[in-house]
N, C-alpha and C positions, 0 to 999 in steps of 0.2 A: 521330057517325060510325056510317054504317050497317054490318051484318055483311059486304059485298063489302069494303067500302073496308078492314076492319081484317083480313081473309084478304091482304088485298093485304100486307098487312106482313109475309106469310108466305112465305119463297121456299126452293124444292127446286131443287138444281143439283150434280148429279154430282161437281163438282170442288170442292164446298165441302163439309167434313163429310162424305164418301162421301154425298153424297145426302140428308143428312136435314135436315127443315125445320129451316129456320133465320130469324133475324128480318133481314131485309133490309138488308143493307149492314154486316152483322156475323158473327161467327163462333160465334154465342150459338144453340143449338138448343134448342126448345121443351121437348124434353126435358130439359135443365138447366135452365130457367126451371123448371117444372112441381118438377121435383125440390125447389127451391130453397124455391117455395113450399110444399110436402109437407112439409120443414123447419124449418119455420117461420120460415123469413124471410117479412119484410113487403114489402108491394109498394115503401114506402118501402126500406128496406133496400136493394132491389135497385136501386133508381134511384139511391140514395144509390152503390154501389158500382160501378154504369154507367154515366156519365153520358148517353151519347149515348142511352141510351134512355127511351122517354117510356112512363105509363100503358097509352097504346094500344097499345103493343108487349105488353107481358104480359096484355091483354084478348086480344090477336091469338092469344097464347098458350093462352089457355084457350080461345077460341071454336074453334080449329083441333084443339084434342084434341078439345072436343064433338061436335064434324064428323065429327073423323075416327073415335069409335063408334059414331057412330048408325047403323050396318049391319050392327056386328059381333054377333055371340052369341058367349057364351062357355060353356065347361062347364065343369064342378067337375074340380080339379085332383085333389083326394085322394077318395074313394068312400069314404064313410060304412058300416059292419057294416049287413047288415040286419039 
């Protein structure tokens, strides 16, 4: 599965979750996925407690956080003494 086809599994809709991606046809947003694996659950784990969701879904997950930093810069929250 190329990276369009697994963005596709990732959908933004105002009336679903105030707007934040979510995995399509679910009310599961990438951000819970993400967190989940941060966690240390395992991509099995998650499947195991989703059913309807497959692999590609939590690929979809990470490749759309990828996406969505590669433009960002960030700056140092706290400022180090000089």
């Amino acid at each position: 599965m190329d990276d369009q086809q697994l963005l596709e599994r990732i959908t933004l809709d105002p009336r679903v979750m105030v707007g934040k991606p979510v995995i399509k046809g679910t009310r599961l947003t990438v951000e819970y996925i993400l967190n989940l694996l941060a966690h240390k659950a395992t991509i099995e784990d998650i499947l195991d407690e989703y059913h309807g969701l497959t692999q590609a879904d939590i690929q979809a997950c990470l490749l759309f956080a990828t996406r969505s930093l590669e433009n960002t810069s960030f700056m140092p929250l706290v400022m180090e003494p000089a």
